[in-house]
C-alpha positions as a printed Julia matrix, in Angstrom:
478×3 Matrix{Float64}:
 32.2   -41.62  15.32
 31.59  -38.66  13.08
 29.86  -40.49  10.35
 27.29  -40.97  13.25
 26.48  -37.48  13.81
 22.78  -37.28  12.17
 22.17  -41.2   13.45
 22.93  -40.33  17.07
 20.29  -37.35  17.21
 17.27  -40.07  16.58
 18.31  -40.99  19.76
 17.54  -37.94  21.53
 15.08  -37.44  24.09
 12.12  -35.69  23.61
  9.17  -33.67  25.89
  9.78  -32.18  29.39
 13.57  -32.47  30.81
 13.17  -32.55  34.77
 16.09  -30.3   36.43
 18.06  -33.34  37.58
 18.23  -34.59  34.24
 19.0   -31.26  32.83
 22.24  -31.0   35.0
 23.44  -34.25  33.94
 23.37  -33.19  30.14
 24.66  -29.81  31.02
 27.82  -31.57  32.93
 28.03  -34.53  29.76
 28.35  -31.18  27.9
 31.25  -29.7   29.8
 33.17  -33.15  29.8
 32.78  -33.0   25.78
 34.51  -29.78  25.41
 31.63  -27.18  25.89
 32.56  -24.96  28.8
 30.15  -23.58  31.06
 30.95  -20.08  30.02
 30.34  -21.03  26.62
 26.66  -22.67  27.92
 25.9   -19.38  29.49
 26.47  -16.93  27.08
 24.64  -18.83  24.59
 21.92  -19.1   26.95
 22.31  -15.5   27.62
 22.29  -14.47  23.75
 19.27  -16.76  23.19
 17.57  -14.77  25.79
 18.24  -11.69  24.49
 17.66  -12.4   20.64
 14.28  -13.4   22.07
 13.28   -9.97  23.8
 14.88   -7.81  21.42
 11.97   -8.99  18.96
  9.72   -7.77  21.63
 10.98   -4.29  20.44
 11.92   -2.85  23.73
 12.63    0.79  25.19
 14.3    -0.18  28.5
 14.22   -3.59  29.99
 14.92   -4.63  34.14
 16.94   -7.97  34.07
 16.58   -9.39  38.12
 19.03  -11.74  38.47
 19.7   -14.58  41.43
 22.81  -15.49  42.41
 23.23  -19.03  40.34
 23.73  -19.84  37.14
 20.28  -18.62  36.31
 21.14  -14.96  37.22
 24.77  -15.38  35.29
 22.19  -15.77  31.95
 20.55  -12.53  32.74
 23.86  -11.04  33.17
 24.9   -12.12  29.35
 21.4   -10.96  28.44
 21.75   -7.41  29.5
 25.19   -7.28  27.71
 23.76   -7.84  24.15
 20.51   -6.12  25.02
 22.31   -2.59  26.14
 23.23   -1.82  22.46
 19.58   -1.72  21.33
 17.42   -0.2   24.65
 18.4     0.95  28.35
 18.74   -2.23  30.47
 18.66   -2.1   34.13
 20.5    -5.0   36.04
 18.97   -6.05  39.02
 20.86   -8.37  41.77
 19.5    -9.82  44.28
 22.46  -11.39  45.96
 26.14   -9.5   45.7
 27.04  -13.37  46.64
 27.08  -15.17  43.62
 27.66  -19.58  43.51
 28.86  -19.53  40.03
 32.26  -18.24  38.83
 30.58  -18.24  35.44
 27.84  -15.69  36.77
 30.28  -13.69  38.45
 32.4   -12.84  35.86
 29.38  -12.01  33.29
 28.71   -9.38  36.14
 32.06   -8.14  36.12
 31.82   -7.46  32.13
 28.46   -5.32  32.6
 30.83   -2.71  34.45
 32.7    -2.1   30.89
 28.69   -1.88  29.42
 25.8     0.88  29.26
 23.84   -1.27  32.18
 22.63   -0.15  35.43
 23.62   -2.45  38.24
 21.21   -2.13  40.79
 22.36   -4.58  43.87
 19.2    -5.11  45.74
 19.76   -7.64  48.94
 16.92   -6.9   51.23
 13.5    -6.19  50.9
 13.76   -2.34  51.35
 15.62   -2.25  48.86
 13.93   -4.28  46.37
 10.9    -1.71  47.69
 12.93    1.41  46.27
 13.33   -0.1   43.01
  9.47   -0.11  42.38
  9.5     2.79  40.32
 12.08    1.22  38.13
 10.47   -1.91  37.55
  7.18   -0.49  36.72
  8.47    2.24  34.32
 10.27   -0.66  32.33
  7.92   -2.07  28.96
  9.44   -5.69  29.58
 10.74   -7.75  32.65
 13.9   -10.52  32.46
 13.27  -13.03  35.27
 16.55  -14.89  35.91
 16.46  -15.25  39.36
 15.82  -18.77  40.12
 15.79  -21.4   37.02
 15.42  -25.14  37.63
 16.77  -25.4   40.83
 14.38  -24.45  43.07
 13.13  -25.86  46.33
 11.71  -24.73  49.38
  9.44  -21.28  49.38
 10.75  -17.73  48.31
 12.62  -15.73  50.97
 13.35  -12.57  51.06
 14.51  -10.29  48.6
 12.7   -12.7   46.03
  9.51  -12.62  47.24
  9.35   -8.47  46.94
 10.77   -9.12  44.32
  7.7   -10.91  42.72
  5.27   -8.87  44.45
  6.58   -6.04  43.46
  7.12   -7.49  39.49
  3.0    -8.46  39.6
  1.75   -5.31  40.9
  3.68   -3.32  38.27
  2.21   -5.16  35.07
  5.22   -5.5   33.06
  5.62   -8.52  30.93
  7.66  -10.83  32.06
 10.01  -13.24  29.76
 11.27  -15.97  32.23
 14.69  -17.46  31.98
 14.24  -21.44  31.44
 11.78  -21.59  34.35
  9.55  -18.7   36.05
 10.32  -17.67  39.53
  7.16  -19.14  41.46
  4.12  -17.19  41.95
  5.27  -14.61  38.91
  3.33  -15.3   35.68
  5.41  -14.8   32.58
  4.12  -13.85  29.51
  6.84  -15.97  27.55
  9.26  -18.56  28.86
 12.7   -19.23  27.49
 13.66  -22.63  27.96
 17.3   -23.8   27.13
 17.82  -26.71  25.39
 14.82  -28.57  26.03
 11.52  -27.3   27.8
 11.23  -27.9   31.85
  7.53  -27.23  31.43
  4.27  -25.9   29.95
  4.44  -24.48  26.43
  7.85  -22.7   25.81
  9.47  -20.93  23.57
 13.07  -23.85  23.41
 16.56  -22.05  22.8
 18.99  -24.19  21.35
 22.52  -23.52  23.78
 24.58  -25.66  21.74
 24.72  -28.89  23.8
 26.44  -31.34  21.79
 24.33  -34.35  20.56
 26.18  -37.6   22.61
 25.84  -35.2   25.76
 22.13  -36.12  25.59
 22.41  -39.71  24.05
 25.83  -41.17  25.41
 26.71  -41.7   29.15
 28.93  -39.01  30.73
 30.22  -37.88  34.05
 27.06  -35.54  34.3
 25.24  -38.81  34.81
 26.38  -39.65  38.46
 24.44  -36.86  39.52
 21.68  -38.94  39.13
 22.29  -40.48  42.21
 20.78  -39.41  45.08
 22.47  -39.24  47.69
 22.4   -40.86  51.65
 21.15  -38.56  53.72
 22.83  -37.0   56.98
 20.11  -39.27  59.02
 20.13  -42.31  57.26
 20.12  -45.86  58.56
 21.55  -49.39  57.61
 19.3   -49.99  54.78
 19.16  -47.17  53.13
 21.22  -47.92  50.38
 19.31  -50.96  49.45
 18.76  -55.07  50.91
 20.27  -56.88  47.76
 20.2   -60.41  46.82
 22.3   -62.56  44.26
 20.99  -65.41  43.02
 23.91  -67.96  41.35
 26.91  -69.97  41.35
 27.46  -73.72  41.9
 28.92  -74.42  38.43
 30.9   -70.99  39.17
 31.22  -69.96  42.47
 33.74  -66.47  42.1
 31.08  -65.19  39.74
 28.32  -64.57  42.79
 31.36  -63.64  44.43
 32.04  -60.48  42.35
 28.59  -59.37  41.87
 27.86  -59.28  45.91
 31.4   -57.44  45.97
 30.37  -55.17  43.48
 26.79  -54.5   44.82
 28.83  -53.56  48.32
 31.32  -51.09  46.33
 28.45  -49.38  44.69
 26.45  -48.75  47.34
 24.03  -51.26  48.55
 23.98  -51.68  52.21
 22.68  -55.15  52.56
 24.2   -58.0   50.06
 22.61  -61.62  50.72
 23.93  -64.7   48.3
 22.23  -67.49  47.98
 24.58  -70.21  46.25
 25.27  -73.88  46.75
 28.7   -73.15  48.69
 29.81  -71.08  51.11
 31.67  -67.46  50.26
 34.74  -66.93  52.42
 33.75  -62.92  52.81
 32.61  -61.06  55.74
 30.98  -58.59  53.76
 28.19  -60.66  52.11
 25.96  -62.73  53.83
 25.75  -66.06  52.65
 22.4   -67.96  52.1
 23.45  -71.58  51.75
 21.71  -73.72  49.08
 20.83  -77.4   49.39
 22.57  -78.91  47.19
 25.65  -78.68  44.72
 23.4   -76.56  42.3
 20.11  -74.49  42.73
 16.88  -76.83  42.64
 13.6   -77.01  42.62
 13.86  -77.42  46.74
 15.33  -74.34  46.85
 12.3   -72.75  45.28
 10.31  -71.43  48.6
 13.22  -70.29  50.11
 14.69  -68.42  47.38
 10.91  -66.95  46.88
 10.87  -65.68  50.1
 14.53  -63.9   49.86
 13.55  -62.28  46.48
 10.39  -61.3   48.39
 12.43  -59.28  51.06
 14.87  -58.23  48.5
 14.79  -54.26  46.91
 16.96  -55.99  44.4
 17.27  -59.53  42.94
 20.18  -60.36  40.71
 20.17  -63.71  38.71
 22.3   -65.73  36.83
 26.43  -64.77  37.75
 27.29  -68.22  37.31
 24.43  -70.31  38.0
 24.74  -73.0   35.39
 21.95  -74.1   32.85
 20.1   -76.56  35.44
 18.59  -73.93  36.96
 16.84  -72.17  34.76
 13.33  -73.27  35.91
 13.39  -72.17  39.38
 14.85  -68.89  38.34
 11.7   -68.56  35.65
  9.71  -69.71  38.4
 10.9   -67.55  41.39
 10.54  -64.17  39.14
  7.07  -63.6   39.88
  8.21  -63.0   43.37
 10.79  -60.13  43.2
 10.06  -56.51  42.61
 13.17  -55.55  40.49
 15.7   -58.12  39.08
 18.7   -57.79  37.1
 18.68  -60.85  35.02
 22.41  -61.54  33.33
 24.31  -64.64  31.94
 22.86  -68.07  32.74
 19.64  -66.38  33.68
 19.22  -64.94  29.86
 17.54  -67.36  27.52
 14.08  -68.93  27.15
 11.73  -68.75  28.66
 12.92  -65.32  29.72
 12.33  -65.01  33.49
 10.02  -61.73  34.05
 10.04  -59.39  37.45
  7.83  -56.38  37.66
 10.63  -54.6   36.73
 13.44  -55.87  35.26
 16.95  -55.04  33.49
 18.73  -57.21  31.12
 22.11  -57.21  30.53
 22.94  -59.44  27.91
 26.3   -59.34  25.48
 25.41  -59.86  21.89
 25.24  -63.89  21.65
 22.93  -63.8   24.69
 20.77  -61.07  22.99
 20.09  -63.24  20.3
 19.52  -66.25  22.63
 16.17  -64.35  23.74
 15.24  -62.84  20.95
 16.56  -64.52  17.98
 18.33  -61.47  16.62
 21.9   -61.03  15.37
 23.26  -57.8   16.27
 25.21  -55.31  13.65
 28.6   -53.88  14.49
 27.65  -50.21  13.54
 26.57  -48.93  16.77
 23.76  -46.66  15.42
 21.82  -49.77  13.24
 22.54  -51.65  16.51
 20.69  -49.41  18.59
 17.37  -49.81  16.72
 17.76  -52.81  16.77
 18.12  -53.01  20.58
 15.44  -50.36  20.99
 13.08  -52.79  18.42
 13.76  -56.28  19.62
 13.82  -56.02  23.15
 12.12  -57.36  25.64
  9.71  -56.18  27.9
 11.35  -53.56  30.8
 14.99  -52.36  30.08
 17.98  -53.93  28.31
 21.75  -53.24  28.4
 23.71  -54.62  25.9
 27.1   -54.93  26.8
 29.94  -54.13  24.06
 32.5   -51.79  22.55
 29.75  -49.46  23.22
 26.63  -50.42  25.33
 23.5   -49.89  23.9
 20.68  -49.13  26.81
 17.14  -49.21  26.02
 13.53  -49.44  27.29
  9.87  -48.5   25.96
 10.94  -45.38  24.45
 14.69  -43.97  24.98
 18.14  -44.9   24.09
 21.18  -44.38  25.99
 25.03  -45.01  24.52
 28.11  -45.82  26.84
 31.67  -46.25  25.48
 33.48  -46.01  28.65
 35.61  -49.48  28.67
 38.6   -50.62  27.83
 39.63  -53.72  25.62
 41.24  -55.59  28.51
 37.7   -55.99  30.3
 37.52  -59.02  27.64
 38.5   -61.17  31.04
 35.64  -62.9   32.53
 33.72  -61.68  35.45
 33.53  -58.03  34.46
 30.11  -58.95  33.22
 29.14  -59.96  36.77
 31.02  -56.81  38.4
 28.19  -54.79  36.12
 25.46  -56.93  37.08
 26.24  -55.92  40.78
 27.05  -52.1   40.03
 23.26  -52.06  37.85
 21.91  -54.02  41.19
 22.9   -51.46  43.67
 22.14  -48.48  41.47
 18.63  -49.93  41.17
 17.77  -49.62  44.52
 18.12  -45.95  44.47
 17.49  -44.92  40.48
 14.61  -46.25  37.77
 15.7   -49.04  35.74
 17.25  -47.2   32.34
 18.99  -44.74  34.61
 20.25  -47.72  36.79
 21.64  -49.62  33.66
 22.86  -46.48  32.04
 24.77  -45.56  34.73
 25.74  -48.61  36.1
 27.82  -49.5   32.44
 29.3   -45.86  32.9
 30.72  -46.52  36.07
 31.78  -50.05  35.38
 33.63  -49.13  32.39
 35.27  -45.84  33.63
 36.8   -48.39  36.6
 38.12  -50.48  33.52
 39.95  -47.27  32.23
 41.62  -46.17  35.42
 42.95  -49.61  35.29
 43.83  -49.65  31.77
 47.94  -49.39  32.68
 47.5   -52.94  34.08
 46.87  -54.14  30.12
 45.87  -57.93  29.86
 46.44  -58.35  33.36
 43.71  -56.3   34.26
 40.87  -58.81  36.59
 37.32  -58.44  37.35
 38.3   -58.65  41.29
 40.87  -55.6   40.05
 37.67  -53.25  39.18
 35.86  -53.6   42.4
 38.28  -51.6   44.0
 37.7   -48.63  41.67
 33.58  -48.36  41.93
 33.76  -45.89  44.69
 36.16  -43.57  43.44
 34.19  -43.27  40.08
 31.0   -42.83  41.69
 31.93  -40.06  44.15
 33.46  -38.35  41.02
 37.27  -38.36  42.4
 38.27  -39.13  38.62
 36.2   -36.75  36.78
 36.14  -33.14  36.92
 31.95  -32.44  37.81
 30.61  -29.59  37.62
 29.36  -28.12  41.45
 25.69  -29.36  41.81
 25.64  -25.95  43.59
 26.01  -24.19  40.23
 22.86  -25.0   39.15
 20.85  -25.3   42.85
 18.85  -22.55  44.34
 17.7   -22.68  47.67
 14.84  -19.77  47.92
């Protein structure tokens, strides 16, 4: 992979990062080697490179208790060599370990720790504030929801009527203006000035870990349903191959999984829309409109045969999102509002004509180039994911997924996903989480079967094989 270095970085995303998206890099990071001390303190050294050109006599760094307050922390440390820096903390409770020991450090330091918890006691650090020439806000970051409580609000009150500038840590504190805004990485918003923390390159390009926390979670209230109402479209020709999809949509979260196939599925878990005849036909056309209709999720093609292809095409007009795979992929390409392809490299150039390289990087444009319309996941020894504008790599997998049906177990995983994420993250993280099932199972060698990676779906997706980093790291509630 190291020849690929440069390549990989054209595949980078550019503008605005949204928080969620941000914490999935930051935790695709961490997996690659980068720790999340070594995240902060380059954070924390950006931040401080940045105000030290400001030419300071004493700076006040108020810091929150995640990992937004752990970069002020790192901040002060380089700062105190140059100017008096005043720590302020607004919570002696800190949710990072990361944070908490950068506070520890500033007690070997010349830095004023100041813990402020209430809002009297923000109040009695007025004078402070407003004597200081320049103002480090690293109390909240990107992970803020709700309204400020208390001591933040003084806090910010306080900050605005004093008139120092303020230089915000990757995202202002809400209703507190900042002069400048530090963004890490990549900018959150408006017009920053972007601090480059050292993330490696396939932490933003390749699928990790990071990228499960995505998904959103079911809620403490939630209902049957909430997961998603999804249908499979196939078999007759094949019957196991509807089989494993609906199996796999189940595992990965859906709550509802209808097939509608020619013969009936011996499997309480699925319900089982019987077809006419010994293939789908044209008089299966209304019918099948009418389930793709109700559907969140359509999936087409696991083992439907070629006579079929017309009421598919036809039918497609009718269904929200689709996942069209194997029989379903060739021309004329059947077209949902929004759809996700998942051809392998011979079915790729069945609907487009193209013959795919083996270097992964020339591969990608070409993906990215010759795709069609919505979002497209070719599968190989490493998936290529594109739509309109982005690229996304995934190289989880093993060689023994060679075995047929895996390809339908994906189809399923991407179905489920979809009902809860947008299309590219839905196919991105679907072939992560269908090929990190393949390697826990990679001690069963060449008798590894698709029915064998159905089993593993849920313990990828609640993370009970990957070390994640705490999505309460990174959250503030204010």
């Amino acid at each position: 992979m190291g020849k690929h270095a440069g390549g990989f970085r054209e595949f980078w995303e550019t503008g605005y990062i949204s928080p969620e998206r941000m914490r999935a890099v930051d935790a695709n990071a961490q997996a690659l080697g980068v720790s999340a001390l070594q995240l902060m303190e380059s954070a924390g050294k950006g931040l401080a490179d940045y105000v030290r050109g400001m030419s300071p006599e004493h700076v006040v760094v108020l810091c929150g208790k995640g990992n937004n307050g752990g970069d002020g922390f790192v901040a002060a440390r380089h700062l105190c060599r140059d100017c008096m820096v005043t720590v302020i903390c607004l919570s002696r409770e800190l949710r990072s370990p990361e944070a908490a020991r950068n506070l520890r450090v500033l007690s070997h330091c010349s830095v004023s720790v100041i813990l402020a918890e209430s809002r009297e006691a923000v109040l009695g650090c007025r004078d402070l504030i407003s004597s200081a020439d320049t103002a480090i806000d690293a109390m909240l970051g990107t992970g803020i929801t709700g309204s400020l409580r208390e001591p933040y609000a003084t806090c910010v009150s306080v900050v605005r009527e004093s008139g120092v500038p303020v230089v915000s840590a990757d995202m202002p504190t809400p209703g507190l203006p900042a002069r400048v805004v530090c963004s890490f990485h990549r900018a959150k918003s408006g017009e920053p000035v972007v601090i480059d923390i050292g993330i490696p390159d396939e932490a933003e390009c390749f699928t990790g870990p990071g990228d499960l926390l995505m998904l959103p979670a079911k809620g403490q209230n939630s209902h049957k349903g909430a997961g998603g109402e999804v249908l499979v479209i196939g078999g007759g020709p094949y019957q196991g191959a509807p089989h494993l999809a609906g199996m796999a949509e189940i595992r990965a979260g859906a709550d509802i999984v209808r097939v509608a196939t020619p013969n009936m599925l011996n499997c309480p878990d699925l319900i089982v829309e019987q077809t006419k005849g010994p293939v789908i036909r044209e008089e299966d056309t209304d019918r099948l409109a009418n389930l793709s209709e109700r559907a969140d999720v359509t999936v087409c093609g696991c083992g439907l045969g070629v006579e079929s292809h017309a009421v598919i095409t036809e039918i497609a007009e009718y269904m929200g999102k689709a996942v069209f795979d194997a029989d379903a992929l060739r021309q004329p390409l059947p077209v949902a509002k929004n759809t996700i392809y998942t051809p392998h490299a011979g079915e790729f150039f069945r609907i487009t004509g193209c013959r795919l390289p083996d270097d992964p990087v020339e591969r990608a444009r070409m993906v990215r180039d010759h795709r069609p319309a919505g979002v497209t996941l070719v599968k190989g020894p490493v998936d290529i994911i594109s739509d309109v504008s982005r690229v996304r790599f995934n190289r989880t997998g093993t060689p023994h997924m060679t075995v047929g049906g895996t390809g339908d177990v994906l189809a399923g995983v991407v179905g489920a996903l979809f009902c809860r994420l947008p299309a590219f993250e839905a196919a991105s993280l679907g072939a992560y989480i269908n090929g990190r099932a393949g390697e826990l199972l990679a001690d069963m060698g060449d008798g590894l079967a698709a029915t064998d990676l159905i089993s593993q779906i849920p313990f990828v997706i609640s993370g009970a094989t990957d070390r994640r980093s705490d999505k309460s790291d990174h959250d503030e509630t204010i």
